[in-house]
VEXDREN-2710 file (C-alpha; in Angstrom, 1 decimal):
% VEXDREN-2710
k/r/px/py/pz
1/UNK/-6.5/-15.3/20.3
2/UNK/-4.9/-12.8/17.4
3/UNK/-2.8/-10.8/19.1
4/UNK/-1.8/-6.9/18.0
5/UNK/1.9/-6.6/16.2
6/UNK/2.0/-10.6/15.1
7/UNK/1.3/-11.4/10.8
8/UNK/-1.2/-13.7/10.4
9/UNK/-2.1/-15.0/6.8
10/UNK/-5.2/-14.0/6.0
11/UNK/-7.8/-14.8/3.4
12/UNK/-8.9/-11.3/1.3
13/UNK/-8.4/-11.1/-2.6
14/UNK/-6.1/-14.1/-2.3
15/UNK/-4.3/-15.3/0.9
16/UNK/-2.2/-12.3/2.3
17/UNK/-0.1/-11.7/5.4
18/UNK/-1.7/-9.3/7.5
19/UNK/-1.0/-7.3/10.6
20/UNK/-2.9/-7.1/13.2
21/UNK/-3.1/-3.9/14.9
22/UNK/-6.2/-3.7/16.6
23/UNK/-5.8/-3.9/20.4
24/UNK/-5.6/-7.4/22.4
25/UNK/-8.1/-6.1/24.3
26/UNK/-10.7/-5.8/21.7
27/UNK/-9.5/-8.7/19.9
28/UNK/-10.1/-10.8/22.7
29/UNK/-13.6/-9.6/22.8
30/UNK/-14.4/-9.5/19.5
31/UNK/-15.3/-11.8/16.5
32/UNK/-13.4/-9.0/14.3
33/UNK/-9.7/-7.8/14.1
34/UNK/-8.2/-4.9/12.6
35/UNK/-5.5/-5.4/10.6
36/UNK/-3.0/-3.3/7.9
37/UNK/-2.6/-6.3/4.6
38/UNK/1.1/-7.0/2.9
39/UNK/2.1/-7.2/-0.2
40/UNK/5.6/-8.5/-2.1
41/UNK/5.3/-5.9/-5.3
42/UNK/7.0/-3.4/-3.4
43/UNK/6.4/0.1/-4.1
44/UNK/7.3/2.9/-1.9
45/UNK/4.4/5.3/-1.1
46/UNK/4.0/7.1/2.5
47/UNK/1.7/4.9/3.9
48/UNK/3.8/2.1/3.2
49/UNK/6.0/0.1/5.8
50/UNK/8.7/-2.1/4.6
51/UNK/9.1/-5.8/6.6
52/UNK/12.7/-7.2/6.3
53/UNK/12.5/-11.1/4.8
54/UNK/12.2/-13.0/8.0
55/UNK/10.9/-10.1/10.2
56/UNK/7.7/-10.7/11.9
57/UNK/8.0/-14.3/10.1
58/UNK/7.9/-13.0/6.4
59/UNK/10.0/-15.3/3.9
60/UNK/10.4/-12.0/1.5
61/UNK/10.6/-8.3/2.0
62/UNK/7.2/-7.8/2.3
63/UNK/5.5/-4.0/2.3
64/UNK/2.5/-3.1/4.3
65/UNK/0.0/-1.1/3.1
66/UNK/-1.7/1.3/5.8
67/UNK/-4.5/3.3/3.2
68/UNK/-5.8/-0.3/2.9
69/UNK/-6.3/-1.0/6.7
70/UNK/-9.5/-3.0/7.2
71/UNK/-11.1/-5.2/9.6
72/UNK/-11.8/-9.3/9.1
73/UNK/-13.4/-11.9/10.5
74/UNK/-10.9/-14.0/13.0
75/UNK/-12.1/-17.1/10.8
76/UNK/-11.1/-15.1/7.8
77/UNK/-7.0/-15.4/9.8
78/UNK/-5.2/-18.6/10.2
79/UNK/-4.9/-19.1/13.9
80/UNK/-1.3/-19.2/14.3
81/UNK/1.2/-15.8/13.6
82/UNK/4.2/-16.2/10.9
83/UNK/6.4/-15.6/13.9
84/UNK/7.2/-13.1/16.2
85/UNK/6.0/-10.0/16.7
86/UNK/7.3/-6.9/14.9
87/UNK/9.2/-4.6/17.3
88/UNK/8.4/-1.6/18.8
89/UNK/10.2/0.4/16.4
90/UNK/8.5/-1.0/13.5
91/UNK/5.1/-0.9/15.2
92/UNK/5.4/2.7/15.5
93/UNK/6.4/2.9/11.9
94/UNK/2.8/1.4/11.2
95/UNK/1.2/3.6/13.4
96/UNK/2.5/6.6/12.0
97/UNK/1.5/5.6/8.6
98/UNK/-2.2/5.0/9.8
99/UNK/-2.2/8.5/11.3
100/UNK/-0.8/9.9/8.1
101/UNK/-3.6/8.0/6.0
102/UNK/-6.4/9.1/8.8
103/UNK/-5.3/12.5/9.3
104/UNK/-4.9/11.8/13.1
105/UNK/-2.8/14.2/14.9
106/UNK/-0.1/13.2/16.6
END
């Protein structure tokens, strides 16, 4: 199963890490998952989240990009994460960028 908070490489314009973020609970029940896609051409912006090289498995400082959160098919995600999962801290960094790019209140 894809599990929420674990980078997964996924296949969208070309092969991408990707975060899931959808819950474990609906990604166990579903043939989709929710998930926030990385990039390596840094560039700050609000809605961005910078990954450490080697955090959550990355091999280079990798940004994630919250206004392009999207949902794929679990076939579209190899089925094995990068490494572990992103900490607590750093989850909470996503999810304050998704509310900022939503307009969800806090």
């Amino acid at each position: 199963m894809l599990r929420r908070g674990y980078l997964y490489w996924g296949a969208l314009d070309k092969r991408r890490p990707v975060l899931v973020v959808s819950s474990d609970r609906f990604n166990a029940r579903s043939g989709y998952v929710t998930v926030v896609p990385g990039t390596t051409r840094l560039r700050p912006l609000v809605t961005h989240v910078v990954l450490r090289r080697g955090e959550g498995g990355v091999a280079h400082s990798t940004m994630l990009l919250g206004e392009h959160v999207q949902e794929l098919h679990g076939q579209d995600l190899e089925p094995e994460p990068l490494g572990p999962p992103l900490s607590r801290a750093r989850m909470r960094e996503v999810e304050a960028a998704l509310r900022l790019y939503l307009d969800l209140e806090q």
